[in-house]
N, C-alpha and C positions, 0 to 999 in steps of 0.2 A: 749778496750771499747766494750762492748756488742751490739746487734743489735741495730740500730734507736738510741744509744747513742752518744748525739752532745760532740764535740772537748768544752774544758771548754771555753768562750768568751773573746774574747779581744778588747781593746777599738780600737775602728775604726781608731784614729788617731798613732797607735801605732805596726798596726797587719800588716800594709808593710811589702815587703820582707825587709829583711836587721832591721829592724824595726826603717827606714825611714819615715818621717812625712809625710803625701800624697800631702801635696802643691795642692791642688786644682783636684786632679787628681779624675774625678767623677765618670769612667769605675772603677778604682782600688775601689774606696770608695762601689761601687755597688758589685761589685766581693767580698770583706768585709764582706756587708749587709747581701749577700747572702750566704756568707758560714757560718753565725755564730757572725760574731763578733756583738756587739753591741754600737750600735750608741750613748748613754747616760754614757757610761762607762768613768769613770776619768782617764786620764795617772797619770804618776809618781809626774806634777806638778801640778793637781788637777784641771786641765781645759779639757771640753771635747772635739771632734770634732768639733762639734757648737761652741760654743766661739772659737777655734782656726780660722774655716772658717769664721766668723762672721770678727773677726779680720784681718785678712787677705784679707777682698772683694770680698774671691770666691761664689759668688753670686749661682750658680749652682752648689756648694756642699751643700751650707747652705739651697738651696730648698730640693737637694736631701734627705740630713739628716731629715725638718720637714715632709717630706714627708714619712720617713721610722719612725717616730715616736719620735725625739730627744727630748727632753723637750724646749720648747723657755722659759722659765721662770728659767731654770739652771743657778746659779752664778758662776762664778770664785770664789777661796778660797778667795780673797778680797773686795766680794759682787758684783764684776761689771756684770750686767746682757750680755746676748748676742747683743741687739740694741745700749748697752753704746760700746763696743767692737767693733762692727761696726764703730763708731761713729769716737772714739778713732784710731782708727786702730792700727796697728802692731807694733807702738811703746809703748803699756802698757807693753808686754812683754820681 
């Protein structure tokens, strides 16, 4: 990579070491933010970080994430918004 050339990005929920889910973990998600990856990026199953934490009730990822710019209006590939996912929780998945 050439100078000032960013690492290509990877989806926040995917760019753990090991490439582990972060489960809530909001140091690791920031460390993420900040090296590059991007918070709106879809993994393999078409859900992003937001829908994953939304789902999940980590309430202080999912600020973190609107806070770095996620989209709150992002659907799951089955339409289900982020607040339904919330809602829902972690057994849609």
């Amino acid at each position: 990579m050439g100078s000032g050339a960013r690492p290509p990005a990877l989806p926040v929920r995917l760019a753990a070491p090991g490439g582990r889910r972060l489960r809530g973990d909001v140091a690791a998600a920031t460390a993420l933010l900040d090296g590059g990856a991007r918070a709106d990026q879809r993994g393999p199953d078409g859900w992003t970080a937001l829908l994953a934490a939304a789902s999940a009730a980590h309430v202080a990822l999912v600020e973190l994430l609107l806070a770095r710019g996620a989209d709150p209006n992002v659907r799951a590939p089955d339409g289900l918004p982020p607040l339904a996912a919330a809602r829902l929780g972690d057994n849609r998945r």
